[in-house]
C-alpha positions as CSV (number, residue, x, y, z in Angstrom):
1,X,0.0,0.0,0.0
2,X,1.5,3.6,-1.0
3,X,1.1,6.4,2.0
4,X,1.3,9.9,0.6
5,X,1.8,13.2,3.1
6,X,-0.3,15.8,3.9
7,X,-0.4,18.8,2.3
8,X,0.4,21.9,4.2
9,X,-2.3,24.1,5.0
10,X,-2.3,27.2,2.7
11,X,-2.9,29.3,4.7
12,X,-1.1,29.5,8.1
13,X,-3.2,28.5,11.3
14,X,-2.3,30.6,14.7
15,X,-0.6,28.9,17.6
16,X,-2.8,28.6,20.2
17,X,-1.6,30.3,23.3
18,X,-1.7,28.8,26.9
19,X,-5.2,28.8,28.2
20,X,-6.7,29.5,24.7
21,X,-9.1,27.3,23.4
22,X,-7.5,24.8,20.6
23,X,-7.9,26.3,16.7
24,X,-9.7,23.7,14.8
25,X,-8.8,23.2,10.8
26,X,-10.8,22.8,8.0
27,X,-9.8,20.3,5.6
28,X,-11.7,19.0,2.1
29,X,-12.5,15.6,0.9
30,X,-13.0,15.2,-2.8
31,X,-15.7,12.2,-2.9
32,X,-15.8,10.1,-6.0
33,X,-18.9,7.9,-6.2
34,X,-20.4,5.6,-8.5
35,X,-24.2,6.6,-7.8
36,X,-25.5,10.0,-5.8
37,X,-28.9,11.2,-5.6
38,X,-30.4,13.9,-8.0
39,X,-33.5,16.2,-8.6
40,X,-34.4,13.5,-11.2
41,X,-33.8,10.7,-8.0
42,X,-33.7,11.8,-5.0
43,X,-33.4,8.3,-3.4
44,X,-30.6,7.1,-5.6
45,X,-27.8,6.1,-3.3
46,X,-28.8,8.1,-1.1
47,X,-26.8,6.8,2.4
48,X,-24.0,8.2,0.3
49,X,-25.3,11.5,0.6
50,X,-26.7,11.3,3.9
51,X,-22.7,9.9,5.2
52,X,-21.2,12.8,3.6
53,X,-23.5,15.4,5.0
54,X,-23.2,14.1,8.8
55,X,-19.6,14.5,8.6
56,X,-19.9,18.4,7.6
57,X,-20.6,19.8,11.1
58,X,-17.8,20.8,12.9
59,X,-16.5,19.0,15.9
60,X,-13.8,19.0,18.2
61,X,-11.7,17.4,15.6
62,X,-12.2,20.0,13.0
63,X,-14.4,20.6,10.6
64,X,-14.6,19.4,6.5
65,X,-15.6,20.3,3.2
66,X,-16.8,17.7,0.9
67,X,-16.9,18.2,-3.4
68,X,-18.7,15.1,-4.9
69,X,-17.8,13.7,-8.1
70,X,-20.8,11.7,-9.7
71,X,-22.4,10.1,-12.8
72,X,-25.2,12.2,-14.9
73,X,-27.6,9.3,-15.5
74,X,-30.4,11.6,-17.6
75,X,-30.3,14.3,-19.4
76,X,-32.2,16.6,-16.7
77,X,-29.2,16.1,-13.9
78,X,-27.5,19.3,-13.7
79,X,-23.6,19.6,-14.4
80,X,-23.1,21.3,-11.4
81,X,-25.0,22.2,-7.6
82,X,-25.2,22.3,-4.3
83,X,-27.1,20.1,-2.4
84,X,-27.2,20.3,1.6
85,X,-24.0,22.3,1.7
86,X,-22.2,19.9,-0.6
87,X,-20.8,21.3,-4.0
88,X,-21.8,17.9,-6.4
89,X,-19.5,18.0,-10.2
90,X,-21.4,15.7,-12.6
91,X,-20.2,13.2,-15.5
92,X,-21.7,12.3,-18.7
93,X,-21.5,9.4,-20.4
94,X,-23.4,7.0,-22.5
95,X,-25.8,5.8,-19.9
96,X,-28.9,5.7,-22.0
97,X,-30.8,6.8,-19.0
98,X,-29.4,3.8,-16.8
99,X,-27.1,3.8,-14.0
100,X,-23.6,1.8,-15.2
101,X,-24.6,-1.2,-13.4
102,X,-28.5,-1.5,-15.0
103,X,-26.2,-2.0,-18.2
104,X,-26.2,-6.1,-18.5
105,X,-23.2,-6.0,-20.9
106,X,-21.6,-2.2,-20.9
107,X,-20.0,-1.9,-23.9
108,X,-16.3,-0.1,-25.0
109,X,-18.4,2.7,-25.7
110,X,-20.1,3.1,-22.2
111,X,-16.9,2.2,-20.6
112,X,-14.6,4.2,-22.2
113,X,-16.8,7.4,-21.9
114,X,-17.4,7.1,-18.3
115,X,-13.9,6.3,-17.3
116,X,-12.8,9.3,-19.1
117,X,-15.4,11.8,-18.1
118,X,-15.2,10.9,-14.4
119,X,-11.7,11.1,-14.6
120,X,-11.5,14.6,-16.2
121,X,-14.6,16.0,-13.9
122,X,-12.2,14.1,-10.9
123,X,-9.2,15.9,-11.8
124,X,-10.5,19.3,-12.4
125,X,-12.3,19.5,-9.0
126,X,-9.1,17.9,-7.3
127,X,-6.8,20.8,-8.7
128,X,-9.5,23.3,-8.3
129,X,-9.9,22.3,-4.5
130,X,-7.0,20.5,-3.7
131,X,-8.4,17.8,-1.6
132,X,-6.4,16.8,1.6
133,X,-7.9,12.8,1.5
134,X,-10.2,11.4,-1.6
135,X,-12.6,8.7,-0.9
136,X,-14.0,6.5,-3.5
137,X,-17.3,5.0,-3.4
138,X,-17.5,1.4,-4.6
139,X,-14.4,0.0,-5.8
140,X,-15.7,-0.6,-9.1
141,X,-15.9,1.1,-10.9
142,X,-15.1,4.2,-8.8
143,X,-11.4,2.8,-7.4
144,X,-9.5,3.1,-10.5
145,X,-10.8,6.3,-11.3
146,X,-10.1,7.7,-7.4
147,X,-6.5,5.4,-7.4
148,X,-5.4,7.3,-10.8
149,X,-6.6,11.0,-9.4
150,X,-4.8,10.3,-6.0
151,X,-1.6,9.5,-7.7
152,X,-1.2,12.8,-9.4
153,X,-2.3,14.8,-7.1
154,X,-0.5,12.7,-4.5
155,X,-3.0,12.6,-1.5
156,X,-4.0,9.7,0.3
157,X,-7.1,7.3,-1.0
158,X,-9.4,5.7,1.1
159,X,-11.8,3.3,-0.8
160,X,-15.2,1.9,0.5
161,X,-16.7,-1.4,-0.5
162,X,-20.6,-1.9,-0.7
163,X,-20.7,-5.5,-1.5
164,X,-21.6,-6.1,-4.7
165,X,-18.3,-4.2,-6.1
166,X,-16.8,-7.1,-4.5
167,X,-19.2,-9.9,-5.0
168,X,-20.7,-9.3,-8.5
169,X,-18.1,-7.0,-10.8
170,X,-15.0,-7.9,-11.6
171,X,-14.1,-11.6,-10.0
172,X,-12.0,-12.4,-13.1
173,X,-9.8,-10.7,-15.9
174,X,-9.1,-7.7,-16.5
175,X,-11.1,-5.6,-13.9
176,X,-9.9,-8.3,-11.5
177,X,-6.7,-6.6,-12.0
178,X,-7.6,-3.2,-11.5
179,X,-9.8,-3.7,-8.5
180,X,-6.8,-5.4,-6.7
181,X,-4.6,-2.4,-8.1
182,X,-7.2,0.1,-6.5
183,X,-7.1,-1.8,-3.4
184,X,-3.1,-0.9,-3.3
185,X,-3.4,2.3,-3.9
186,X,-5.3,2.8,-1.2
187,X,-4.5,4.3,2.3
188,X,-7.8,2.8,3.9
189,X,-10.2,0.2,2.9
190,X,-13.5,0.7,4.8
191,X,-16.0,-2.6,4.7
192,X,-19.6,-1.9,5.1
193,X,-20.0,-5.4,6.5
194,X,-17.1,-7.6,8.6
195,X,-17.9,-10.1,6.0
196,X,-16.5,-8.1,3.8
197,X,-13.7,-6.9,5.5
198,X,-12.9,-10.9,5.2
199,X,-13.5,-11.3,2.0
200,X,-11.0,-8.4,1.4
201,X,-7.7,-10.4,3.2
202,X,-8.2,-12.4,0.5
203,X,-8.1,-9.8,-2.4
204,X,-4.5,-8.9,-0.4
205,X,-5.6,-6.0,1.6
206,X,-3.9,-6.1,4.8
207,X,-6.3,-6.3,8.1
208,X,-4.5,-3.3,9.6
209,X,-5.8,-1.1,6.6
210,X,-9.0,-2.6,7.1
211,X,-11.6,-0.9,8.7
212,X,-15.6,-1.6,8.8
213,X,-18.6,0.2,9.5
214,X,-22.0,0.0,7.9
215,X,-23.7,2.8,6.5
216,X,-26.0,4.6,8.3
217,X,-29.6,5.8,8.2
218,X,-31.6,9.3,9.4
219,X,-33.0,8.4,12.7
220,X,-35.2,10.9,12.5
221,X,-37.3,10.2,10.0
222,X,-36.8,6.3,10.3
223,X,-38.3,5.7,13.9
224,X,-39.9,3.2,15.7
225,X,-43.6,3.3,16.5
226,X,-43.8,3.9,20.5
227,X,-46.2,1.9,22.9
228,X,-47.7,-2.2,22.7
229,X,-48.3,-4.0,19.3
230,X,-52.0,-3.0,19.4
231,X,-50.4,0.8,18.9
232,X,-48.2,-0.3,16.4
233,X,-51.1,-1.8,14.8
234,X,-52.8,1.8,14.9
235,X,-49.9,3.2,13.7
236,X,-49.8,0.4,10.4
237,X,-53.2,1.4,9.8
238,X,-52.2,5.5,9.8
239,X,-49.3,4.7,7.2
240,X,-51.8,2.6,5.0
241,X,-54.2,5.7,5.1
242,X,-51.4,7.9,4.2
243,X,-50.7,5.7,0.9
244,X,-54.1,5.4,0.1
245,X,-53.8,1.6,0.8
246,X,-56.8,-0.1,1.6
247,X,-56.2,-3.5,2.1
248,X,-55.6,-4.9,5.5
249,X,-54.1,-7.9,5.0
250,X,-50.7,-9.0,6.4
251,X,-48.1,-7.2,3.5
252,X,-45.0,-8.1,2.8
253,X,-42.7,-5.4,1.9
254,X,-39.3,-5.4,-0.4
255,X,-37.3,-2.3,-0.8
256,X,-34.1,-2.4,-3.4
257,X,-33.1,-2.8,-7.3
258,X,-35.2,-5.4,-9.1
259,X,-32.5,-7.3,-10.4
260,X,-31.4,-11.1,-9.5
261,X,-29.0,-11.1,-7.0
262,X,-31.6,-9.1,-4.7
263,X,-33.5,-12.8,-4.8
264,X,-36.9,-11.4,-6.0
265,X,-38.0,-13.9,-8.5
266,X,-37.7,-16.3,-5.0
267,X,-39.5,-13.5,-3.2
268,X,-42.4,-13.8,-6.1
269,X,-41.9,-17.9,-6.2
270,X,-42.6,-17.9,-2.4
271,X,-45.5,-15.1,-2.6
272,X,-47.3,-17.5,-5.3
273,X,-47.1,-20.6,-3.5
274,X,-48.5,-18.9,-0.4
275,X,-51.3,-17.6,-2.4
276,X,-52.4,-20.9,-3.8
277,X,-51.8,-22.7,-0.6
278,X,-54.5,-20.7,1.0
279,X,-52.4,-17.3,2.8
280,X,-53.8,-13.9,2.2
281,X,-51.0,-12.0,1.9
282,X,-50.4,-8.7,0.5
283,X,-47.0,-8.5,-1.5
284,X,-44.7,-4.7,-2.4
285,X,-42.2,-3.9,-4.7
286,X,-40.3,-1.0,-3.8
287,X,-38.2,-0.2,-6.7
288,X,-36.8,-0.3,-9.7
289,X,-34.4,-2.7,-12.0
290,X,-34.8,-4.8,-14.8
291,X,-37.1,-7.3,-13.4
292,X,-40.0,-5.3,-13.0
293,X,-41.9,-5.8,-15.8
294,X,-41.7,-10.0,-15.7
295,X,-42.7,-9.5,-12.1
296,X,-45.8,-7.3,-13.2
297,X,-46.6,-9.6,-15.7
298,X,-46.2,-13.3,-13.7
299,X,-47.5,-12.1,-10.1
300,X,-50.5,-10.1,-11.8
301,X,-52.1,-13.2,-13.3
302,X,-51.2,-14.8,-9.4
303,X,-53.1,-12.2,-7.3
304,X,-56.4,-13.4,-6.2
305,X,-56.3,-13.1,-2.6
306,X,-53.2,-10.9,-2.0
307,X,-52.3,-7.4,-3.9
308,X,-49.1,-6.7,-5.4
309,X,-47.7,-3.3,-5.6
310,X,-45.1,-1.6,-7.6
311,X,-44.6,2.1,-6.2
312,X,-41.2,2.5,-8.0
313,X,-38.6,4.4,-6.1
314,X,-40.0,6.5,-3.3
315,X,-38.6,9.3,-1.8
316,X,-36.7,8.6,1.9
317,X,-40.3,10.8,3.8
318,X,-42.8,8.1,2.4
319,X,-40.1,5.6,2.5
320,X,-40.5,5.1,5.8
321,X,-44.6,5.2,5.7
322,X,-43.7,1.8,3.4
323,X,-41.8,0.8,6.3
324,X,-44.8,1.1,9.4
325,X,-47.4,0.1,6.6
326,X,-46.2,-3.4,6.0
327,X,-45.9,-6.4,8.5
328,X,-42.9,-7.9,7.5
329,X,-39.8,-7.1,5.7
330,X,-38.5,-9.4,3.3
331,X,-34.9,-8.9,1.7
332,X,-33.7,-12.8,-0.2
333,X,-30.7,-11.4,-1.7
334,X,-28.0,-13.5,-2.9
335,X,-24.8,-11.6,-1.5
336,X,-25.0,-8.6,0.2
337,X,-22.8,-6.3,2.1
338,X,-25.0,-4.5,4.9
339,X,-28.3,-3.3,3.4
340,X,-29.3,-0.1,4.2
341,X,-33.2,-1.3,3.5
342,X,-33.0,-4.0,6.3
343,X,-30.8,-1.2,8.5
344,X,-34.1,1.0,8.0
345,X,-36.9,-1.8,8.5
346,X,-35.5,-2.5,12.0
347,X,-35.2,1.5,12.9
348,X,-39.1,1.3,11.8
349,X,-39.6,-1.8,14.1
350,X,-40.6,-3.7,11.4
351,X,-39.1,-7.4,11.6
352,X,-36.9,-9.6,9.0
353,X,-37.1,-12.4,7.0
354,X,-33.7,-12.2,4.7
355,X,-30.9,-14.3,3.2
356,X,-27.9,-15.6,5.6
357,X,-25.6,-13.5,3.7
358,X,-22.9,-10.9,3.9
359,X,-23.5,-8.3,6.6
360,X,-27.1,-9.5,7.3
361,X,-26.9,-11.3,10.3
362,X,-24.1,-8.9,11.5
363,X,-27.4,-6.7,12.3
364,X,-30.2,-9.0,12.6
365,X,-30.7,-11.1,15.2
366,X,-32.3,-14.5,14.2
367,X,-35.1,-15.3,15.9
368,X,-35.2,-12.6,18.0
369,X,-35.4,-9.4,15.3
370,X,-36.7,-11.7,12.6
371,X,-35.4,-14.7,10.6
372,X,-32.5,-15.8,8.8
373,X,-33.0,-18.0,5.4
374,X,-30.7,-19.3,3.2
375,X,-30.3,-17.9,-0.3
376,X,-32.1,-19.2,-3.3
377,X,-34.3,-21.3,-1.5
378,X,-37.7,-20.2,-2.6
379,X,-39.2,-23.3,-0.8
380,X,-37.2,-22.5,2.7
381,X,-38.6,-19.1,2.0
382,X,-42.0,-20.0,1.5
383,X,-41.7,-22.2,4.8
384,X,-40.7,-19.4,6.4
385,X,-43.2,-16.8,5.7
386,X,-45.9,-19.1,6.5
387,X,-45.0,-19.9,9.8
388,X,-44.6,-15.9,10.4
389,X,-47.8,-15.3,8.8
390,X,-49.9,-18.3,10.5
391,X,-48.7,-17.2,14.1
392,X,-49.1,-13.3,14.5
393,X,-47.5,-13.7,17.5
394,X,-44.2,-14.0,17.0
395,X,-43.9,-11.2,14.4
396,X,-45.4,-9.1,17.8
397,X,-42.4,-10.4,19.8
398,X,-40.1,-9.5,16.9
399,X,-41.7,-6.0,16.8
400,X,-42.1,-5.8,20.6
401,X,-38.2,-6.3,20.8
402,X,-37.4,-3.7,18.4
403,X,-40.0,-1.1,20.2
404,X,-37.7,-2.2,23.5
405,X,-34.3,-2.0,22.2
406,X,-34.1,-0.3,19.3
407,X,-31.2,-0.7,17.0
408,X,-28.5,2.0,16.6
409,X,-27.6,2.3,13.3
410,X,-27.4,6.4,13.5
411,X,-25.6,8.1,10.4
412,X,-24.3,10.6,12.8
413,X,-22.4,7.9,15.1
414,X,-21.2,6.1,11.6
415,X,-20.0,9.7,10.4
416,X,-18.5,10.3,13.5
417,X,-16.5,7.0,12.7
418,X,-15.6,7.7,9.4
419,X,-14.0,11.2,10.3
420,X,-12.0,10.1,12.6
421,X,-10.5,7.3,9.9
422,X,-9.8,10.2,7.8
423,X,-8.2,12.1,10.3
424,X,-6.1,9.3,10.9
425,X,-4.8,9.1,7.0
426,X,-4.5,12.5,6.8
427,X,-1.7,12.6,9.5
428,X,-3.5,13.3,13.2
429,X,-4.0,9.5,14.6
């Protein structure tokens, strides 16, 4: 791993006299990221966002300044704007209208145009603002990109890995080789998930560079229903009324990309066989992906006694009236790194059913917070839900255990962490 020095501060900072209260620097972070939300979606990546913002506010270690460096996906993202204190530099490139990784097979074309543009938009706001640490979001396809724009501008790099950088983009060939080469370059390697953290010994990262923290989520607006299960019922009943839902039967909620490795054609496997077995069970779709119209077209000729619902993405306000609206939160994903959704569900109170995979049980507690399944067991899944749904009760415990301890999964402790980690590579351990 290469270790680059600080920069002096450009302008001189006063010695504190005896007595007098310390002086606190300012220092910038140039973020390079692989998705950031937008006017046009507001909810896109959107823990990115809410991570960077939390570590704005000055402390007694300082304060920072963040640029972020991002992909245009349509044609109505702006080049260039503020958003909550945050200057945000956009790329173009051939996208179509899709995010890089809605692309099934991203052609030279696609590649070639966003590597470049992100890597000219990247170097022009380095120079302009001369970053003292640059942190890259995703290691691919965000790490090369960030390891090349470190190197000339010789600061320090500090990469974080979401999970399916790792698990699902370049495992072989050539962008085998310039993941690992990112990974080098880099001071820091932060993990969302320990099983990650693992997973990247293996790659060659050395555990002392390691670090690992999930993302974290606004526990404001994603909070736990006070009182007994009866209230929480009330409070289900409120959030249906606000979404103009009028069914009350027993929902099942799933929040993330329609695509395979989120496990949804299990979820909708499951979903039918509890339908012709009897179960009256309500069934959302919260998102968007590639899947979405197969999923329309082989669960609508399914519903008889269940709904199914495809509200598309939803901003983070009525995100969370998804959340206390539904009765059980259902995430079958294939690998995983640690989900923000399922971090959200259980700040709602709303209890699991997801895939023993990646970061998952690092945050829920099986049988306790919800249940653990294995992955691509539509069958296993099916079992599960049934049991759930057949015995009310225990989804109150689940619930009645969130209401008592709720889980701390706070973007303002998690930003708290991640400062300090940047601190520490830009020279004050």
């Amino acid at each position: 791993m290469n270790s680059t020095h600080k920069r002096p501060s450009a302008e001189p900072q006063p010695a504190a006299s005896s007595g007098a209260d310390p002086v606190l620097t300012t220092r910038r972070v140039l973020v390079l990221t692989a998705a950031y939300p937008a006017e046009s979606s507001p909810e896109r990546a959107v823990f990115v966002e809410n991570l960077t913002a939390a570590m704005l506010p000055v402390d007694e270690t300082g304060g920072w300044e963040a640029i972020v460096v991002a992909p245009r996906i349509v044609s109505t993202d702006v080049r260039r704007e503020a958003r909550h204190g945050i200057e945000v530099c956009r790329f173009s490139y051939v996208s179509g209208g899709r995010r890089l990784k809605e692309v099934a097979r991203p052609n030279l074309v696609i590649l070639g145009t966003y590597f470049l543009s992100a890597l000219l938009t990247g170097l022009r706001s380095a120079i302009r603002s001369w970053p003292d640490v640059i942190v890259a979001h995703w290691v691919l396809p965000m790490g090369p990109i960030a390891a090349l724009i470190a190197f000339v501008v010789r600061r320090p790099l500090v990469i974080v890995v979401h999970g399916s950088d790792i698990n699902r983009y370049g495992t072989s060939g050539f962008l085998f080789w310039l993941r690992r080469r990112a990974l080098a370059r880099a001071s820091r390697v932060v993990a969302v998930s320990q099983a990650l953290a693992e997973q990247l010994s293996e790659l060659g990262v050395p555990s002392e560079l390691t670090s690992h923290v999930p993302m974290g989520v606004d526990t404001e607006l994603f909070l736990a229903p006070g009182g007994n299960a009866a209230a929480a019922r009330q409070r289900r009943d409120a959030a249906r009324a606000d979404l103009q839902i009028s069914s009350d039967r027993p929902a099942l909620l799933f929040v993330g990309d329609l695509i395979v490795d989120k496990g949804v054609q299990e979820l909708a496997t499951a979903w039918k066989e509890l339908i012709a077995g009897g179960c009256e069970v309500d069934l959302w779709f919260v998102g968007e992906g590639p899947l979405k119209g197969c999923l329309k077209a082989e669960l609508g000729h399914a519903a008889g006694v269940g709904t199914v619902l495809f509200p598309g993405r939803v901003p983070q306000r009525q995100l969370a009236s998804w959340y206390h609206a539904a009765d059980l939160f259902v995430l079958p994903s294939h690998a995983e790194g640690t989900p923000v959704a399922v971090m959200e569900a259980l700040t709602c109170g709303l209890p699991i059913v997801a895939s023993d995979v990646g970061g998952i049980p690092e945050v829920v507690r099986d049988g306790v917070t919800g249940r653990l399944v294995p992955a691509r067991d539509p069958a296993f899944l099916r079992r599960t839900l049934a049991d759930l749904l057949s015995v009310p009760e225990k989804l109150d415990r689940y619930g009645e255990e969130l209401r008592r301890s709720p889980v701390q999964h706070s973007v303002e402790q998690r930003a708290g962490v991640f400062r300090t980690w940047l601190n520490e590579v830009c020279g004050d351990a």
